[in-house]
C-alpha positions, 0 to 999 in steps of 0.5 A: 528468498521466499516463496511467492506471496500474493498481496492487494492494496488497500486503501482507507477513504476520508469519505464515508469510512469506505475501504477500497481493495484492489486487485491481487498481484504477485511478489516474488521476495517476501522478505523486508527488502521485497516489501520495500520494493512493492512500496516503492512500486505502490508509491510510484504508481500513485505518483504517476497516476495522480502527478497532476494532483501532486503526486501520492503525498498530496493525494494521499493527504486529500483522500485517504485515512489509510493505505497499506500492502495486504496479505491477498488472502487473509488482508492482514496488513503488512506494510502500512504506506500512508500514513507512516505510523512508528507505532505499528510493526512494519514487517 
């Protein structure tokens, strides 16, 4: 294990090209299990909070270009959530 590491979701609006970053929360793993973890945590909150609008697939399709766990500090992306891109290096 890692030592703890402090990301932030960003999302990527359809909208006027605007970015929203929430606030930042701690992991304890850092490694790629972790990661997979705050994703599934990340997807299953959008869930929750969008149901009534589909659940994250379908909200994600409606409003976002983008969303991705970054680094709290430096905001370099470290895990892109939606949309899946096979070309971009999944840490």
């Amino acid at each position: 294990m890692n030592k703890p590491k402090y990301i932030r979701i960003l999302e990527h609006l359809h909208y006027g090209d605007n970015i929203r970053i929430g606030g930042a929360f701690m992991i304890l793993d850092t490694t790629a299990e972790g990661l997979n973890k705050a994703e599934a945590d990340v997807i299953k909150m959008y869930d929750d909070r969008n149901a009534h609008d589909g659940g994250f697939i379908k909200t994600a399709e409606k409003y976002y270009r983008r969303v991705a766990i970054v680094d709290a500090d430096t905001l370099e992306v470290l895990r892109l959530i939606y949309p899946k891109n096979e070309n971009i290096k999944q840490y």
